[in-house]
C-alpha positions in Angstrom: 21.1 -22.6 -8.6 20.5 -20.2 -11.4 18.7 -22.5 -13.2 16.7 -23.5 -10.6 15.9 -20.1 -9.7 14.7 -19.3 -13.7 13.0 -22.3 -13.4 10.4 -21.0 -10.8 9.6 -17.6 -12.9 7.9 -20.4 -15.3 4.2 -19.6 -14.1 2.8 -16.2 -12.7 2.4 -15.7 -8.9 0.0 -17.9 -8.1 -2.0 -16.0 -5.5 -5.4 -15.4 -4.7 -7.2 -12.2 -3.3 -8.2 -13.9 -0.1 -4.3 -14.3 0.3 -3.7 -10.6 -1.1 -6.3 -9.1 2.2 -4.1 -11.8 4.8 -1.2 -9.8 3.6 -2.6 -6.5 3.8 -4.1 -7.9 7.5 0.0 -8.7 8.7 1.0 -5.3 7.6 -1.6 -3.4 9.7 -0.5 -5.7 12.6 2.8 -5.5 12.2 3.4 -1.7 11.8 4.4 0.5 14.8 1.3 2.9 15.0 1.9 4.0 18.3 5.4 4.2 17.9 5.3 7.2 15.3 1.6 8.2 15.8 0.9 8.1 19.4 -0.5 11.3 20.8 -1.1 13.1 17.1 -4.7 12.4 17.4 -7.7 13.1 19.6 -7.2 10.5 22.2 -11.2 10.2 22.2 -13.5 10.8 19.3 -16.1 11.8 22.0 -16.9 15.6 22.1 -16.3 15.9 18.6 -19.1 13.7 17.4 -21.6 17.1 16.5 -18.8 17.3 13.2 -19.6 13.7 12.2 -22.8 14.6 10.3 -25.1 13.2 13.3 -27.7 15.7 13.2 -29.9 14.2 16.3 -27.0 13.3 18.9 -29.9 13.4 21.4 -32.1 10.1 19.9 -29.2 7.4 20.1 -29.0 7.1 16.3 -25.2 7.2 14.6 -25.2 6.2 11.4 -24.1 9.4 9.9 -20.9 8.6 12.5 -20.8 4.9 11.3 -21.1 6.5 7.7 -18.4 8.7 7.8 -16.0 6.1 9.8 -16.1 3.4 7.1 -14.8 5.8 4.7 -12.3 6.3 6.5 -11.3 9.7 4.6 -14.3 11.5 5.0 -15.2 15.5 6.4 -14.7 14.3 10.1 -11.6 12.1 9.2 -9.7 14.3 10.8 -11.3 13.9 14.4 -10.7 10.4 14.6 -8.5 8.7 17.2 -5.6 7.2 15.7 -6.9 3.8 16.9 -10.2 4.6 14.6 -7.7 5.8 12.1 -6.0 2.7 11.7 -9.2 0.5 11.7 -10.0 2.6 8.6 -6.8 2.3 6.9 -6.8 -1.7 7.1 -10.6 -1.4 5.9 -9.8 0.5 2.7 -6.5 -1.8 2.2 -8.6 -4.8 2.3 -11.3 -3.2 0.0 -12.6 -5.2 -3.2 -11.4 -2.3 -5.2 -7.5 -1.7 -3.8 -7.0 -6.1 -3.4 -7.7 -6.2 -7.0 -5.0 -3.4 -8.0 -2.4 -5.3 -5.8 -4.0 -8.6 -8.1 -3.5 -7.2 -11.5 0.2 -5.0 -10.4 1.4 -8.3 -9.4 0.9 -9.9 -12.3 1.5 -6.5 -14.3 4.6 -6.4 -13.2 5.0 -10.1 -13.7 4.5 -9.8 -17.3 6.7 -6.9 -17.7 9.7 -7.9 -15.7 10.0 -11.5 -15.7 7.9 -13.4 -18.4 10.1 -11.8 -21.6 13.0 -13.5 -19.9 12.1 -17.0 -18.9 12.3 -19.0 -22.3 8.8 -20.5 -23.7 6.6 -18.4 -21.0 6.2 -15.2 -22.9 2.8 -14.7 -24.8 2.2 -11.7 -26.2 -1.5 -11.6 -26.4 -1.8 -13.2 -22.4 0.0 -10.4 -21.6 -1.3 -7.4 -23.4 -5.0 -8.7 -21.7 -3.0 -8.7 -18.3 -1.6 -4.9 -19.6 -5.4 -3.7 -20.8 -6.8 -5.0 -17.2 -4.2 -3.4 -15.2 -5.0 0.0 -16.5 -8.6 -0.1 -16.0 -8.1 -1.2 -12.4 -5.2 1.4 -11.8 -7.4 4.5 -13.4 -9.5 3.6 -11.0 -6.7 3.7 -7.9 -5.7 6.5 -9.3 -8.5 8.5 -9.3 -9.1 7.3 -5.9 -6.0 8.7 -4.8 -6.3 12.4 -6.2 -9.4 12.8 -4.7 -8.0 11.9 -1.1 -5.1 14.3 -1.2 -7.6 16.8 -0.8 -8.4 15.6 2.8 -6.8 16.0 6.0 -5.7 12.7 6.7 -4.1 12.0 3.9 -0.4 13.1 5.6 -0.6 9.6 7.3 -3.4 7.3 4.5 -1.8 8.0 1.2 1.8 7.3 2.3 0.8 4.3 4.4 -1.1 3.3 1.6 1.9 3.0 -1.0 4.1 1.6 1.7 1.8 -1.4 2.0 1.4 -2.2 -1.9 4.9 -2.5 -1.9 5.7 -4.4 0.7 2.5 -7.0 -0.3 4.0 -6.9 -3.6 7.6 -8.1 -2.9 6.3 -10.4 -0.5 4.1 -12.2 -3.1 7.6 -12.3 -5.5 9.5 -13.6 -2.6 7.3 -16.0 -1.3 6.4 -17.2 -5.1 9.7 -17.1 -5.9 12.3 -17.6 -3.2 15.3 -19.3 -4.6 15.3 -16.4 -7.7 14.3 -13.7 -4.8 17.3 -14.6 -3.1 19.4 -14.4 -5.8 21.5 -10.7 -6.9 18.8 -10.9 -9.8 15.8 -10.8 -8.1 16.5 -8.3 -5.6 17.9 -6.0 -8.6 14.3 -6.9 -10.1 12.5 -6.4 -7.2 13.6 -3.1 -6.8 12.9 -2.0 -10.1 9.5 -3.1 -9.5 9.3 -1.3 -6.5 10.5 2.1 -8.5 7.7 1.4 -11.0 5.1 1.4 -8.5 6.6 4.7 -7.3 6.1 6.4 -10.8 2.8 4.8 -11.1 1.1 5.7 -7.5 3.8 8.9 -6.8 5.3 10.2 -9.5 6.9 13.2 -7.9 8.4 11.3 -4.8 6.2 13.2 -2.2 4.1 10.1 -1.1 7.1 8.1 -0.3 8.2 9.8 2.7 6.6 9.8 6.0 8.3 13.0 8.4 7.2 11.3 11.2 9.3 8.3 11.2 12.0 10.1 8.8 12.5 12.7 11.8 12.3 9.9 14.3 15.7 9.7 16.2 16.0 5.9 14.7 15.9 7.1 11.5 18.5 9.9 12.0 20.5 7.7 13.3 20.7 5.4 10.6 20.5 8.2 8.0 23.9 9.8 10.0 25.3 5.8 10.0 25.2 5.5 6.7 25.5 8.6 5.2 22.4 8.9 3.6 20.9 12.2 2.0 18.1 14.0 4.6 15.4 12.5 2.8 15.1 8.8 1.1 12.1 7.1 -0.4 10.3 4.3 1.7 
């Protein structure tokens, strides 16, 4: 089985952007919003459309409001209905610029972790291009990422953000690689990767908790359960 598992990591993931958005898309739909979220935000955007940069409410025209909305972490971010809010989120996750990071960090990471261990895959120039690409695009990311801290939304974006690039990234291991994903190996690996992305995207650990689920009584239950400290990465 061991060998058959090794015997996958022969090739990089072989995934495409398109498939990178679709898994972006299933995280959206599949995270409890309303669960955590419901009732923290304007349950209507209406009345607080004068903020929005719409400087003629009166003639019908909203494209300072559309403006501002596709950002989705602009000045009026922060009167959005959480509905709005997540519409925004899954916009930016699915944006050109963030499909690309999750692209290059998967094979980043593929290059790093499993390539120098599979025998005859390893190429030294292949992957320091792969390394030289990956730090352009995550610069960029980066960047991105400071200059959103600054706004109001960001308690519920930025972590939500992080969350999602990990969980896209394991998936694309595990469904490229599912008999070494299953094995003690790969789930050892897999985690490492996941640490790395938490010193690249949060260095100091802030990012990767979300109070509002951690102080959720599901969560203290399970923390009490098992014994965990008060507060544990995602």
């Amino acid at each position: 089985k061991d060998a058959a598992a090794d015997k996958e990591l022969s090739n990089p993931p072989s995934v495409t952007q398109p498939q990178i958005r679709e898994l972006f898309q299933r995280f959206i739909a599949g995270f409890p919003f309303q669960t955590y979220w419901s009732g923290k935000f304007p349950a209507s955007s209406s009345g607080t459309r004068g903020t929005l940069n719409r400087s003629k409410p009166e003639d019908g025209n909203t494209n300072g409001l559309e403006d501002t909305r596709q950002s989705g972490f602009g000045n009026g971010t922060s009167q959005l209905t959480l509905t709005e809010r997540i519409d925004n989120l899954s916009k930016y996750l699915q944006s050109p610029v963030v499909v690309d990071f999750e692209h290059r960090l998967v094979l980043f990471l593929y290059w790093s972790f499993l390539a120098p261990h599979v025998a005859g895959v390893s190429n030294k120039r292949e992957a320091r291009n792969f390394d030289e690409r990956f730090v352009d695009v995550y610069q960029t990311v980066s960047q991105m990422m400071v200059n959103r801290r600054s706004k109001r939304s960001y308690s519920m974006d930025l972590p939500l953000t992080i969350l999602s690039i990990r969980v896209v990234c394991e998936s694309i291991f595990t469904l490229a690689y599912p008999m070494w994903s299953a094995t003690d190996g790969g789930q050892t690996t897999i985690s490492q990767m996941n640490d790395l992305i938490g010193q690249l995207l949060d260095p100091v650990g802030y990012l990767s908790h979300i109070s509002t689920i951690e102080s959720s009584p599901q969560a203290l239950k399970v923390m009490h359960k098992k014994r965990l400290p008060p507060r544990m990465p995602l």
